[in-house]
C-alpha positions as CSV (number, residue, x, y, z in Angstrom):
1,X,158.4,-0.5,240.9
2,X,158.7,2.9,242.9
3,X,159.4,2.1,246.4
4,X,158.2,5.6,248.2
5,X,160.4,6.4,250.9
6,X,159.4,6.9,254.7
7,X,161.4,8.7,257.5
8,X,159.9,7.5,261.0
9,X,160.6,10.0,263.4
10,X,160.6,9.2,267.4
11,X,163.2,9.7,270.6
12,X,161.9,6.1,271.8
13,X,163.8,3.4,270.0
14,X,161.5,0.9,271.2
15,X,158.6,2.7,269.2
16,X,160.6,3.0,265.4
17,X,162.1,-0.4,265.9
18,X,158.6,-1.6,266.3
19,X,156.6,0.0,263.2
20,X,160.0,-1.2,261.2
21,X,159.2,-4.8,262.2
22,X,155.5,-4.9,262.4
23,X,154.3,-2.6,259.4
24,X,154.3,-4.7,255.9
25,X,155.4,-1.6,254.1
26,X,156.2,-3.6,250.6
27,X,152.6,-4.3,250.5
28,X,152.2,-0.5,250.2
29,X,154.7,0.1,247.8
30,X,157.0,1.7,250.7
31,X,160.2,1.3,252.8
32,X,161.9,2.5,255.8
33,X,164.6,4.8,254.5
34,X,165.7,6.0,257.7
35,X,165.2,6.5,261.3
36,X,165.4,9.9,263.1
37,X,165.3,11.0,266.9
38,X,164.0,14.6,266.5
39,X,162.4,16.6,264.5
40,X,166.0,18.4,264.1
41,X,167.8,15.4,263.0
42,X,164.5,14.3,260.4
43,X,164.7,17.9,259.0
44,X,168.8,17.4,258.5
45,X,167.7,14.3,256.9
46,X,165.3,15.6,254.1
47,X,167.8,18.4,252.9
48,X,169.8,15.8,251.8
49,X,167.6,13.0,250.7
50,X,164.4,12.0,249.1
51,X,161.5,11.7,251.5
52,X,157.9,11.0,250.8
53,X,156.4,10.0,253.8
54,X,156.8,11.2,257.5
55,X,155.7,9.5,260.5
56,X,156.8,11.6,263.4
57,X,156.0,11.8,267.0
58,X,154.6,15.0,268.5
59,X,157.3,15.6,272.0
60,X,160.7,15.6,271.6
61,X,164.0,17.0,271.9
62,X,165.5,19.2,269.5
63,X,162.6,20.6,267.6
64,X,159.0,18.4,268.1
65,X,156.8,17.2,265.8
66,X,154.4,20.1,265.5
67,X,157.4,22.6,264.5
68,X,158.6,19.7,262.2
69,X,155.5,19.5,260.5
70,X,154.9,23.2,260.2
71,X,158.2,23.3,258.6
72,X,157.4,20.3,256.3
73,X,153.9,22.0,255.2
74,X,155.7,25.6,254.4
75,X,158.7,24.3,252.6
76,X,157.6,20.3,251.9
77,X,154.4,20.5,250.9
78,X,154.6,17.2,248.5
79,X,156.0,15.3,251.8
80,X,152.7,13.4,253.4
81,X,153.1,13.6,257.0
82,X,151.3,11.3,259.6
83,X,151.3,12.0,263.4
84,X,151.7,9.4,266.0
85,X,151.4,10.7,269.8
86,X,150.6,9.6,273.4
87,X,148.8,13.1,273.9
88,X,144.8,13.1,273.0
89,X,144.6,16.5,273.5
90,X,142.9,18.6,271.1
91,X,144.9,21.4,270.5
92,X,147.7,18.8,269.3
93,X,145.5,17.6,266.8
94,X,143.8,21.2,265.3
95,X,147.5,22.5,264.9
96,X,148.7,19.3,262.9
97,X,145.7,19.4,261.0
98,X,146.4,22.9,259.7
99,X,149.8,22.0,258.7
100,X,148.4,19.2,256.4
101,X,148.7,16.2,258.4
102,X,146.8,12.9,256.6
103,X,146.5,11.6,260.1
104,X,146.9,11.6,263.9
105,X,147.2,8.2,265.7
106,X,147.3,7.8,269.3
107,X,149.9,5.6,271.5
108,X,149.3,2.4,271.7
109,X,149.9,2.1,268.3
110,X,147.0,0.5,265.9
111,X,149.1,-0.7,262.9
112,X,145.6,-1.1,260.9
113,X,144.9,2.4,261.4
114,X,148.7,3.2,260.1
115,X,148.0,1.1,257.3
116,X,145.0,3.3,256.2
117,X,146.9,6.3,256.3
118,X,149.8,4.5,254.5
119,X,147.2,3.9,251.7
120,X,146.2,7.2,251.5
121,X,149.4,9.0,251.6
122,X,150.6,6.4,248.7
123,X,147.3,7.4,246.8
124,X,148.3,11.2,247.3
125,X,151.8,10.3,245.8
126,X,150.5,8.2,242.9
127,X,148.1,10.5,241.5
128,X,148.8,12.5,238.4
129,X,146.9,15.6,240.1
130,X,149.8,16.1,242.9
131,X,152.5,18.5,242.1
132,X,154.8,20.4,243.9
133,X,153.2,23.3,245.4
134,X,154.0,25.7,243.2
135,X,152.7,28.6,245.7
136,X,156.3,27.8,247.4
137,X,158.5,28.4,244.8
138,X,156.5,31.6,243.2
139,X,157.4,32.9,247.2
140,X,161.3,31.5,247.0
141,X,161.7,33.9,243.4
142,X,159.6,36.9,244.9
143,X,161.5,36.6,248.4
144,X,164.4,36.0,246.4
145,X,165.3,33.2,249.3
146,X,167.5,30.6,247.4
147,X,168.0,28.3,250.4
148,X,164.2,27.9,249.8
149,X,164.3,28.0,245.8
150,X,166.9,25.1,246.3
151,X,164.8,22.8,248.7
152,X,162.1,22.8,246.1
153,X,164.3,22.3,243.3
154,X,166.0,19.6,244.9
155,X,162.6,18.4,246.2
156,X,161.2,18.2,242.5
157,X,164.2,16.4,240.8
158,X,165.4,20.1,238.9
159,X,168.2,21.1,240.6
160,X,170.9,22.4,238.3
161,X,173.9,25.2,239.5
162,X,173.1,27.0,235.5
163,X,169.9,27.4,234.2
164,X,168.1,30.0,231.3
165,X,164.4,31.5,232.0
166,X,161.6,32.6,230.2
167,X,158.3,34.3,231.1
168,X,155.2,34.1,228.7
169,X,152.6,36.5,228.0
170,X,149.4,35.0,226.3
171,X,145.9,33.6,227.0
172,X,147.3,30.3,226.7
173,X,150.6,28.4,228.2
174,X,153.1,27.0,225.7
175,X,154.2,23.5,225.4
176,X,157.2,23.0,227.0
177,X,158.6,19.5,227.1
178,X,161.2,17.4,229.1
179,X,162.0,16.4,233.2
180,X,164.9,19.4,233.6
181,X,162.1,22.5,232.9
182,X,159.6,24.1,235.3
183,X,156.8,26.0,233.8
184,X,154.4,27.7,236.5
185,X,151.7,30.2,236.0
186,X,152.6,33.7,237.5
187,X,149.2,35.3,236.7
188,X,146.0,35.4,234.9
189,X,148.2,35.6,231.7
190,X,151.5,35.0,232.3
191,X,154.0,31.4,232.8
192,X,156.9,31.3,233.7
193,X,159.8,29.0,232.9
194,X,163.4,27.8,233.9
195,X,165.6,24.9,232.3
196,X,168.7,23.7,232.3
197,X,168.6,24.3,228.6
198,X,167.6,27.3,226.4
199,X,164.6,27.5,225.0
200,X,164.2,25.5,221.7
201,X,162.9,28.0,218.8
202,X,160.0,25.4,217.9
203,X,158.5,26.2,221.4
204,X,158.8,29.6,221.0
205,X,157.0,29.3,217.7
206,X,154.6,27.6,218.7
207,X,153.4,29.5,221.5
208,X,153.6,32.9,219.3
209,X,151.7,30.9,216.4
210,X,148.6,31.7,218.7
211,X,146.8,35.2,217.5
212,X,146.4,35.2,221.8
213,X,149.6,34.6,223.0
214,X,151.6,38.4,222.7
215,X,155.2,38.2,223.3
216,X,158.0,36.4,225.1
217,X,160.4,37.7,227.5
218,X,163.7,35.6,227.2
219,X,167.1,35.0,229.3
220,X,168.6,31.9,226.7
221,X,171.9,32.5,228.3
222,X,172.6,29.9,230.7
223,X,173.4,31.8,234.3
224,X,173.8,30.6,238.2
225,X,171.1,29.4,239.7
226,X,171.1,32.0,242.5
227,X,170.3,34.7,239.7
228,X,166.7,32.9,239.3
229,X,164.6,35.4,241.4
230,X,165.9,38.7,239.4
231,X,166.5,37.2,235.7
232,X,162.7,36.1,235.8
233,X,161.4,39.4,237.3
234,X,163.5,40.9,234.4
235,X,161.4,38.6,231.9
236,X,158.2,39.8,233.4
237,X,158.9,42.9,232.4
238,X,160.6,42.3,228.8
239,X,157.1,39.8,228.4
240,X,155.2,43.1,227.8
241,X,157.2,44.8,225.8
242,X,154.5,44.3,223.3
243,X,152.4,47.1,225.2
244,X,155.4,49.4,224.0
245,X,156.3,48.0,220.6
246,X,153.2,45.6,219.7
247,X,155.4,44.2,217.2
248,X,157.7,43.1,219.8
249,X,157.2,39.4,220.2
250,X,160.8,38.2,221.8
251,X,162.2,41.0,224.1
252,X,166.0,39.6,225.3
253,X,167.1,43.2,226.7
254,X,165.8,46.2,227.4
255,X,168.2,49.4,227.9
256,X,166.3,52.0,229.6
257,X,169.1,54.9,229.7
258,X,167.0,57.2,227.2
259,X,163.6,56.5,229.2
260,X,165.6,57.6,232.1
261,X,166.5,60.9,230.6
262,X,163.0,61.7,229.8
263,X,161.6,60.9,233.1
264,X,164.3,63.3,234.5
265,X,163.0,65.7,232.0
266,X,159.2,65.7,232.7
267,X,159.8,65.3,236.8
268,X,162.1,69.1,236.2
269,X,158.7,70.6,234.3
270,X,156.8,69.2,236.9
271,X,158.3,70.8,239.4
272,X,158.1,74.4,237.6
273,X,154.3,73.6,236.7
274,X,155.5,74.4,233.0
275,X,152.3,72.6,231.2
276,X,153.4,73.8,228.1
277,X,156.9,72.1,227.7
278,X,155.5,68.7,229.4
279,X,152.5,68.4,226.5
280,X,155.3,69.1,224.1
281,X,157.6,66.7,225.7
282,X,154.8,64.0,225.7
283,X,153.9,65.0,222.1
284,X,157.3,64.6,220.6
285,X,157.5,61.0,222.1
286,X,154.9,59.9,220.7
287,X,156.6,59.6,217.2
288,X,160.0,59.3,218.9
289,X,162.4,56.5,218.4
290,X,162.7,57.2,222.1
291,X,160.2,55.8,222.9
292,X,161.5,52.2,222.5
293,X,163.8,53.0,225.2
294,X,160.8,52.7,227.2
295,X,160.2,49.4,229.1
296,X,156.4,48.8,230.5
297,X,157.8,49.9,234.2
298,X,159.2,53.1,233.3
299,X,156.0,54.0,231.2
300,X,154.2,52.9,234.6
301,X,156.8,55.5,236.3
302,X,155.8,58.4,233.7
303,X,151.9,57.6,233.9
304,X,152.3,58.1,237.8
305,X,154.8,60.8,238.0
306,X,151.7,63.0,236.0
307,X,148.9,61.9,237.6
308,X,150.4,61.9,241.0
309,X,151.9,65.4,240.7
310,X,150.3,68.0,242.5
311,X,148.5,70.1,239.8
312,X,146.8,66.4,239.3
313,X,147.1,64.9,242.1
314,X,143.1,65.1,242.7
315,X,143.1,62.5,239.5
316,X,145.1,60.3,241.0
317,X,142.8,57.5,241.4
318,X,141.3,57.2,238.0
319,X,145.0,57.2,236.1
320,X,147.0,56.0,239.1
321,X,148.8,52.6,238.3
322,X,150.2,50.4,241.2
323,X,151.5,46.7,238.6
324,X,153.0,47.0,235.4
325,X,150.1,44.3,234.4
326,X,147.7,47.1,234.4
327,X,148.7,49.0,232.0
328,X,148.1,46.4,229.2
329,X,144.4,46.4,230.5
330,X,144.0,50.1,231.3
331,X,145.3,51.2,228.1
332,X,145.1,49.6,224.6
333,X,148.9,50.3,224.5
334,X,151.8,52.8,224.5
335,X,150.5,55.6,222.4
336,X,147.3,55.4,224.1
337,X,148.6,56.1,227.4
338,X,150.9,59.1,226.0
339,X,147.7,60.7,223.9
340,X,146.0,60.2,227.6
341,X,148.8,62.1,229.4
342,X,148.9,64.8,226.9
343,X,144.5,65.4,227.7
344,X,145.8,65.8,231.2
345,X,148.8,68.0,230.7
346,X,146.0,70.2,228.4
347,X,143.0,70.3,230.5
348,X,143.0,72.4,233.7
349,X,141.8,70.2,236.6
350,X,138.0,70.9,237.0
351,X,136.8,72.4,240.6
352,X,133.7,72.0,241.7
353,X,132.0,75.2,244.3
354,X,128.8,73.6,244.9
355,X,128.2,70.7,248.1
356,X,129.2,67.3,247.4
357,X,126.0,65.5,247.8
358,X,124.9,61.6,247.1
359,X,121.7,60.2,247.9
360,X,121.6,56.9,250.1
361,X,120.6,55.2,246.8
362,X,123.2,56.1,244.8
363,X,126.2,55.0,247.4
364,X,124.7,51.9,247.9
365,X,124.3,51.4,243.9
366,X,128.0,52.2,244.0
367,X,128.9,49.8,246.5
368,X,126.8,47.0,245.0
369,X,128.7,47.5,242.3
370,X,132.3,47.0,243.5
371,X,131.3,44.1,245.5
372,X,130.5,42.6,242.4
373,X,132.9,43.4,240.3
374,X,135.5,43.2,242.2
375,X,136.9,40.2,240.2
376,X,137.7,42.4,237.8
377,X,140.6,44.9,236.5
378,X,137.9,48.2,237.4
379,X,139.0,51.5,238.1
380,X,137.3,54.7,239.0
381,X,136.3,55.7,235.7
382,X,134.8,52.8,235.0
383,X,132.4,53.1,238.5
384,X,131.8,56.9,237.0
385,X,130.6,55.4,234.2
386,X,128.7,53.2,235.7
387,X,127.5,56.0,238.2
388,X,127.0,58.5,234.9
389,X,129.3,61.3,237.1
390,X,132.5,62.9,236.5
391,X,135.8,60.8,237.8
392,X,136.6,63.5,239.6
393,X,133.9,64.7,241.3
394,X,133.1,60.5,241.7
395,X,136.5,59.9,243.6
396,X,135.9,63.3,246.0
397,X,132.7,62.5,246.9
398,X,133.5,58.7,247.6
399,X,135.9,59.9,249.7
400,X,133.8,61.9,251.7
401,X,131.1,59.0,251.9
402,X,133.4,56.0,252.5
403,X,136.4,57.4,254.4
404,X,139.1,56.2,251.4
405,X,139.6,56.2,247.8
406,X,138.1,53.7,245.2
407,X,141.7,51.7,245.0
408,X,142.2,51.7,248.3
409,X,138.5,50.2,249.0
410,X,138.8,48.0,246.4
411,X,142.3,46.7,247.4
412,X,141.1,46.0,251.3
413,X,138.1,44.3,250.0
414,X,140.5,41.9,247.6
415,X,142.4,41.2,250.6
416,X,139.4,40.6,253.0
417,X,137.7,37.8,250.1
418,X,141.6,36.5,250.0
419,X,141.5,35.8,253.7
420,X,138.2,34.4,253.5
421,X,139.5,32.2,251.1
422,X,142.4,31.1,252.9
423,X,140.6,30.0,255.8
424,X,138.5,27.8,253.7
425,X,141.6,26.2,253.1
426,X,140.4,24.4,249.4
427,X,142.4,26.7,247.2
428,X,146.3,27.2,246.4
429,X,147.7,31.0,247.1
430,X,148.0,31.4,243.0
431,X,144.4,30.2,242.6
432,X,142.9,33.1,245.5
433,X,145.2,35.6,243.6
434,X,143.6,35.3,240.1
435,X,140.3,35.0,241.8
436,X,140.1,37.8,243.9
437,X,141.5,40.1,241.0
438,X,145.2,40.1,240.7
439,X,146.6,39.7,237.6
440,X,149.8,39.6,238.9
441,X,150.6,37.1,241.4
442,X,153.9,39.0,242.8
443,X,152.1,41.5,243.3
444,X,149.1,40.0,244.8
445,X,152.0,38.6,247.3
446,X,153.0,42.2,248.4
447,X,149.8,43.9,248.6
448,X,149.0,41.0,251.2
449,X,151.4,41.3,253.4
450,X,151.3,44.8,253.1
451,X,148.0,45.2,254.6
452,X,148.1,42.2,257.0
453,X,151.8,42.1,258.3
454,X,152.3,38.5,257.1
455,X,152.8,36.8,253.9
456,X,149.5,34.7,252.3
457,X,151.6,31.2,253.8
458,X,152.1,32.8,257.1
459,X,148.4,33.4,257.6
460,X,147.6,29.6,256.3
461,X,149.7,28.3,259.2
462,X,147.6,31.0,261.9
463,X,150.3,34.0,261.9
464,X,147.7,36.7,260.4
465,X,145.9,39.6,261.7
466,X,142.2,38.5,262.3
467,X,139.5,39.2,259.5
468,X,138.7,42.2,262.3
469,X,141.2,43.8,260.5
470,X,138.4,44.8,257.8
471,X,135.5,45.1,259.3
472,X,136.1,49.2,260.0
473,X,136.7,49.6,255.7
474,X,134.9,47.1,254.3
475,X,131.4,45.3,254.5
476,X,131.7,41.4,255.3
């Protein structure tokens, strides 16, 4: 039988050596690992050793219970933690409940009501819905912070110094197998994974045996641990090399040195305004072998380097890509995106003489629509569209109306329904990002704290900017 293990945590002897002897912990399946004086001492404790269950105290020296338990809820979150304190006041109680507390019991002790929260803490354990938070270690590998990555390996039994990686593109995860692999989702359509072991050909071909899955980005070459963080963003990127080569379905390596000397190339006839030589350029790539050189985020540099240049730059926000996961949906794929540039490099930019004018109507039509759709991978074309007007003339105009671009609006108001979200507190950071239209969840992570100062986690635990923030840009 498991016997879950508990860390009481209290600078009164008296108080430990009392719960030790007067708590029937085999009845609930736990026992007293070890006892700690401060929050200091318990959080020296728990690097080193399996701990399910915290009972701390709130005062004490060396770190209290509040900053132990905020620490336990950012980098612990499968820890269950249950307060014990002679202090009734509220604002002891609000803060531990936002940092995930099952319970706050009040000096002198009621063992009965321990004994409930026991129960439930136990229950929290035993179910087969509770896993580690995966929202902590998709921050640890965008962070790159390995004394994080390392607490929640250690914390979820897959520590190893060597490990291989492996991010999936597809509609649906694959079936990877056995206690030493992690698989977590890293987007709408995307899952990562790390193992102590390479990937076994039957689960690549299983997952590629689905007409939905596209392609795999692989690292089967065992490397240290502390190489996590960059050897899976690598894989991102390799995982849709499909959008360059769609009969790419396992990318391994990617040398971008020829890419590199065509980006030079355009970014010099940029900067001479030779139209001419860039179409030609673009043209010839097309049916280059060059163009394999390309990886998806130096064709993301070339689609912006063009429509952010200054004889385009009043396009920028219908061809204007900010993740390499939008291409993929913006485009059909590679050769799209080049016949695309080469319109632009043709067609002057159009100017409009006359007034830029919208009815009332029409801008609140216009709004109505992003606020509904904001779920979804939209741009500005596809509002002109909507709007029957010109991209162009649509992304002056809104402008003038709205005080900032389409992307820009659209972004805040992401982030404004992701805060919203957050404070409902009955949703996991990954889960807000998908829902508020991020494909990508790193990036999701940066445009957050970006626009608030603080990371998704931070604003959880009460570090954010207030929802003010938005309320000049966006409607609530």
């Amino acid at each position: 039988m498991i016997m879950y293990q508990v860390l009481l945590v209290d600078d009164e002897p008296a108080i430990t050596a009392s719960m030790c002897k007067a708590i029937g912990w085999a009845a609930h399946q736990c026992e007293v690992a070890v006892v700690a004086g401060s929050g200091k001492e318990a959080l020296d404790i728990i690097k080193g050793r399996q701990i399910d269950i915290v009972i701390t105290d709130i005062r004490m020296q060396q770190m209290g219970g509040l900053e132990l338990c905020q620490i336990l809820f950012a980098r612990y979150p499968n820890i269950q933690t249950i307060v014990i304190s002679g202090y009734a006041e509220f604002s002891y109680a609000q803060k531990a409940i936002k940092y995930g507390i099952l319970g706050y019991c009040l000096k002198p002790l009621e063992y009965e009501e321990i004994d409930i929260y026991l129960n439930r803490a136990v229950s929290r354990l035993q179910s087969k819905e509770q896993t580690y938070n995966q929202d902590v270690l998709l921050g640890a590998l965008l962070d790159e912070d390995i004394p994080l990555l390392s607490d929640y390996l250690t914390a979820s039994g897959n520590y190893h110094s060597t490990c291989c990686c492996a991010v999936f593109t597809g509609s649906f995860p694959p079936d990877t197998k056995g206690n030493s692999s992690t698989l977590f989702r890293m987007g709408q359509h995307q899952y990562g994974w790390f193992s102590s072991f390479p990937l076994d050909q039957a689960t690549i071909s299983s997952f590629l045996s689905l007409p939905e899955n596209k392609c795999i980005g692989l690292a089967n070459t065992a490397f240290p641990i502390e190489e996590l963080p960059r050897r899976i963003k690598e894989c991102q990127i390799r995982a849709l090399q499909y959008f360059i080569q769609p009969d790419c379905t396992v990318s391994t390596l990617i040398s971008e040195d020829k890419s590199q000397d065509f980006l030079d190339q355009v970014s010099s006839l940029l900067s001479i305004g030779n139209s001419g030589q860039l179409l030609l350029a673009l043209e010839t790539l097309k049916n280059s072998p060059q163009r394999k050189s390309f990886s998806v985020q130096t064709a993301m540099c070339l689609n912006n380097m063009i429509c952010s240049s200054n004889r385009y730059n009043s396009q920028r926000d219908d061809y204007y890509i900010y993740s390499v996961h939008q291409l993929p949906e913006r485009y059909r794929d590679f050769s799209e995106m080049l016949t695309l540039l080469c319109q632009l490099a043709m067609e002057p930019n159009p100017t409009y003489n006359e007034q830029l004018y919208m009815t009332n109507t029409n801008f609140i039509q216009m709004m109505e629509y992003l606020n509904q759709n904001y779920t979804r991978n939209i741009s500005t074309n596809d509002l002109a569209q909507y709007m029957h007007m010109n991209p162009s003339y649509l992304s002056k105009i809104f402008k003038q109306e709205a005080g900032t671009t389409v992307i820009k609006y659209l972004t805040s108001l992401r982030i404004h329904k992701s805060c919203q979200m957050l404070n409902s507190g009955n949703y996991s950071i990954s889960e807000i990002a998908s829902a508020t239209g991020f494909n990508d969840y790193f990036y999701f992570l940066k445009t957050f704290k970006k626009i608030t100062g603080v990371t998704p986690r931070q604003y959880q635990l009460g570090e954010g900017t207030d929802l003010n923030l938005f309320s000049g840009s966006i409607p609530v």
